[in-house]
N, C-alpha and C positions, 0 to 999 in steps of 0.2 A: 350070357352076355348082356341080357337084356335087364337081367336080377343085380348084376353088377354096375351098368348104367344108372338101375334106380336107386340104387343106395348111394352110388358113387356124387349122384348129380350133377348139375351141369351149368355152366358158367354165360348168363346172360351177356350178347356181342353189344348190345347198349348200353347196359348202366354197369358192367363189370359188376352184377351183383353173383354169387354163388346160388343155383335154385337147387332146391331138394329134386333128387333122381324121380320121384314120384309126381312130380306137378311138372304141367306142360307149358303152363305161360306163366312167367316174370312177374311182379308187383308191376313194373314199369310197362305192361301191356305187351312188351314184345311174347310171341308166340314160340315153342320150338318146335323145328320142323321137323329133320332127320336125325339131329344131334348125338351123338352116340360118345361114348365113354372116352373113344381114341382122340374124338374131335375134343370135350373138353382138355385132355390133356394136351392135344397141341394152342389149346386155344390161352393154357395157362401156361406155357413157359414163356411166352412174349410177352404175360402182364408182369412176372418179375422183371424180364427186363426194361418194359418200360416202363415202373416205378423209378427206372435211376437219376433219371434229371428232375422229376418234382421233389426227389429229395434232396437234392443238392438244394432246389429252388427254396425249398421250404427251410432249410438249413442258414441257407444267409438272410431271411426274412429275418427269422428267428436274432441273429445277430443282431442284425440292424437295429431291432425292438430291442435288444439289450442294449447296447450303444447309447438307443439314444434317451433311454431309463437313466443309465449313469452320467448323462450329459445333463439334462431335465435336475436331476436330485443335486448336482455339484452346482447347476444356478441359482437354485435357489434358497442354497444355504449360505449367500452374499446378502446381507442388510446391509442399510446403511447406517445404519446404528456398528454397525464393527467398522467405519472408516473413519480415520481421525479426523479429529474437532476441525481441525482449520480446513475442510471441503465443504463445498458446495455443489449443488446440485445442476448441470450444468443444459440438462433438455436433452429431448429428440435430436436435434441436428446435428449429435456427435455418435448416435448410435452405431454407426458403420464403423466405430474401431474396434467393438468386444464380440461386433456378431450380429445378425436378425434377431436374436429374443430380447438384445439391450433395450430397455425404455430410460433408463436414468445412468448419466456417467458421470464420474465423480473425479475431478478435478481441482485444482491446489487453488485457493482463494489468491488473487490478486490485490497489493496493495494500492488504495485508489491515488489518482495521479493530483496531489496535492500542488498545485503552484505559491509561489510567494503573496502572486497578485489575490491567490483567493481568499487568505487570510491576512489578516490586517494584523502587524506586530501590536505584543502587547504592552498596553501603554499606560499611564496612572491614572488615566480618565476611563480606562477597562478592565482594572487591575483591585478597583476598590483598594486595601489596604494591604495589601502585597507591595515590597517592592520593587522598582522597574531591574532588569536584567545590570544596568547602568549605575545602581542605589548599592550605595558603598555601607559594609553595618554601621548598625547606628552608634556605635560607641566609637568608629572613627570618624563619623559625622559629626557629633558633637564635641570631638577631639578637634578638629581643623576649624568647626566654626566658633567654638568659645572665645578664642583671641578679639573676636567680631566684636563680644559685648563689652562696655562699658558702663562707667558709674558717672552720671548725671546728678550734681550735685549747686542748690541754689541759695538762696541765704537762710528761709524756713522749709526748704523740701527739698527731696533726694527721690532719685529712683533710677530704671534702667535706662539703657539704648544702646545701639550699635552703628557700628560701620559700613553705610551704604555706599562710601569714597575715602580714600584715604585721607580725606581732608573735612567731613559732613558727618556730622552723628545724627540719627533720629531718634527721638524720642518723643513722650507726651508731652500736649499742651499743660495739662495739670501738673507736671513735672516742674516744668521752668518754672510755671507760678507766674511770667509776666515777668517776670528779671531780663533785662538786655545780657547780662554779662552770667555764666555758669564756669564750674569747673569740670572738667572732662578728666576720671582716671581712667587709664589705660590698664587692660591685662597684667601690665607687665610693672605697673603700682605709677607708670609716670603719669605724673599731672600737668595738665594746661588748662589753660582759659580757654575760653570758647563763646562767640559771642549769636544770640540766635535771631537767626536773620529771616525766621518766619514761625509762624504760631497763629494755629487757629483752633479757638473753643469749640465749636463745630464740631469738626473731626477728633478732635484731641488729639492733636500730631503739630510737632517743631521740631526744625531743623536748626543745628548748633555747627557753627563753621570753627574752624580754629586750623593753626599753621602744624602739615603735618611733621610727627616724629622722624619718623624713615620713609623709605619704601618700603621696607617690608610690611609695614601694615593690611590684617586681612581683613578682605572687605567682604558682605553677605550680599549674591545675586539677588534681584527680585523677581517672584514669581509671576505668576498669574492667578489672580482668585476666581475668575471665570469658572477655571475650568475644575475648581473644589467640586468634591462631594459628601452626602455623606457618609459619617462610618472611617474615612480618610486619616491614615494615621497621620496625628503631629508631633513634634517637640518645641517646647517651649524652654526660653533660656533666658536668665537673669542674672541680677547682680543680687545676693543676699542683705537683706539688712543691716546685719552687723559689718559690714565689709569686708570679711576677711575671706570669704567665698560663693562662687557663682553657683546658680542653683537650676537643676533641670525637672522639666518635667512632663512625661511623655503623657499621650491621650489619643482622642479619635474628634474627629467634628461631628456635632451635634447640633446643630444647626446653622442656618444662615440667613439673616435677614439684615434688615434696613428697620434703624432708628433715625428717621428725617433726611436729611444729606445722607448721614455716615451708613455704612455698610459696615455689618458686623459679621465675623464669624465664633460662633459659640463652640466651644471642646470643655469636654471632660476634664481638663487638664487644669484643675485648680492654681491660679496665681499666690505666690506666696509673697509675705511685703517687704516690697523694694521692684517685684517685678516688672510694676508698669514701663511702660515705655521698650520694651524686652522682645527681641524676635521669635514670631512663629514662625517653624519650619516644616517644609512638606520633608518626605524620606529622601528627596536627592539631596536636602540641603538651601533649597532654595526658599526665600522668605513669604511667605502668606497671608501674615498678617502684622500686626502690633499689640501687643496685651496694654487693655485700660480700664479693664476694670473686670471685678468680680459679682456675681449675684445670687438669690438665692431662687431659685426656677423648680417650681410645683416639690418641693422640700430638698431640693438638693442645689449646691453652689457649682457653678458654672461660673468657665470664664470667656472672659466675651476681648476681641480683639479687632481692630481697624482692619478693615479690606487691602490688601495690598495694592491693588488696584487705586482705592483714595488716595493714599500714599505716592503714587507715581504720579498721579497728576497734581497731587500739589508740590513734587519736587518740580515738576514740569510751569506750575503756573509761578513758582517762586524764582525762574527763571536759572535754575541749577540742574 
């Protein structure tokens, strides 16, 4: 019994270690006292039973560390480098919709709220050489306004002008020459007299009155030279020399300055002869200047035209 005991061994009540039948006290210091073979074996069938709840316990730990391995590895295979281009990155404060481990959430970019007031339409004095929204092309611009120009003709000189009234041509003072009395052809080849009721060397600008044709005469708006700049596309428009055609010529402004009184604007847009006296036009059509002359500026010819501006006030101070 006792030989069986010792081989059998016997099952420490503290640490549930197993001791060999031959040793009386445990690693873990507990002693045996009476212990005999009958008692281990009752003493082992309660420890399989009560194995059965740590294993169930240790069973859904187990789970759970899986669980949340596959939770863990499926976060973090979300960059934000794989959400399309138009997201932005939108903070902490919205973390509560994907979960606690959210640090960034990624949300549709919003188009910013542009009002009318906070851009200012674009306009010719913003636009450089573009034209305005309102800027008809230029080959129907200079279709509507050629009727405008006219042919200025005096006893030794000839040149252009147009129709600022259905009744008033302007043109150069070197034009008239100082003649009271010109003749005025029309677009449409009719002639009249015209007598000019102001001129001044100064500006190089005169106004020729005569009775008009019709009404239907087209006349050319005037602008404002203020608000030129450079780079500004123009067209300029003429009566040809030979007279049998009117001649255009498109350009940019290239400068602007003051020769004593006069106010000139300088374009690219070389004068050809007959032009003087001949309207510049910005891209809506409206008039800018006068051509009176051409020059030759650091090796290239430039042509230079009266401020429209000059132009109003001496139709203003001629009392017209």
């Amino acid at each position: 019994m006792n030989d069986t005991g010792a081989s059998s061994g016997w099952l420490c009540p503290t640490c549930r270690r197993q001791v060999p039948g031959k040793i009386d006290r445990c690693r873990c210091g507990y002693a045996r006292g009476e212990a005999t073979t009958e008692s281990l074996s009752a003493d082992a069938a309660p420890s399989g039973r009560s194995r059965g709840a740590p294993a169930v316990i240790e069973g859904g730990v187990l789970c759970l560390v899986i669980a949340a391995g596959v939770y863990y590895y499926a976060s973090v295979q979300t960059t934000p480098s794989a959400q399309p281009a138009n997201l932005i990155a939108a903070g902490p404060n919205l973390r509560g919709a994907i979960g606690p481990r959210s640090e960034t959430v990624f949300v549709t970019r919003r188009a910013p709220d542009r009002s009318a007031a906070a851009e200012p339409p674009v306009t010719r004095a913003t636009s450089g050489d573009l034209p305005e929204p309102s800027a008809v092309p230029l080959e129907d611009l200079i279709e509507h306004a050629m009727p405008a120009v006219v042919l200025i003709e005096a006893t030794k000189t000839r040149g252009s002008g147009f129709l600022a009234r259905p009744d008033l041509a302007v043109t150069n003072a070197h034009v008239v020459a100082g003649a009271p009395l010109v003749t005025v052809t029309l677009q449409g080849g009719t002639k009249v007299t015209g007598t000019v009721i102001a001129s001044s060397t100064e500006l190089d600008l005169a106004l020729v009155s005569f009775a008009p044709v019709g009404s239907s005469e087209v006349v050319l708006p005037l602008g404002d030279s203020t608000a030129l700049r450079l780079g500004q596309g123009i067209v300029a428009l003429g009566w040809a020399e030979d007279l049998t055609q009117s001649t255009v010529t498109r350009g940019i402004i290239t400068g602007l300055r003051h020769d004593g009184k006069q106010r000139l604007v300088q374009t690219d847009a070389v004068p050809n002869h007959g032009d003087s006296g001949g309207p510049v036009l910005n891209r809506l059509g409206a008039v800018v200047g006068v051509t009176t002359f051409r020059a030759e500026v650091k090796g290239a010819t430039a042509g230079f035209a009266v401020a429209v501006d000059d132009l109003k006030s001496f139709i203003a101070e001629s009392g017209r």
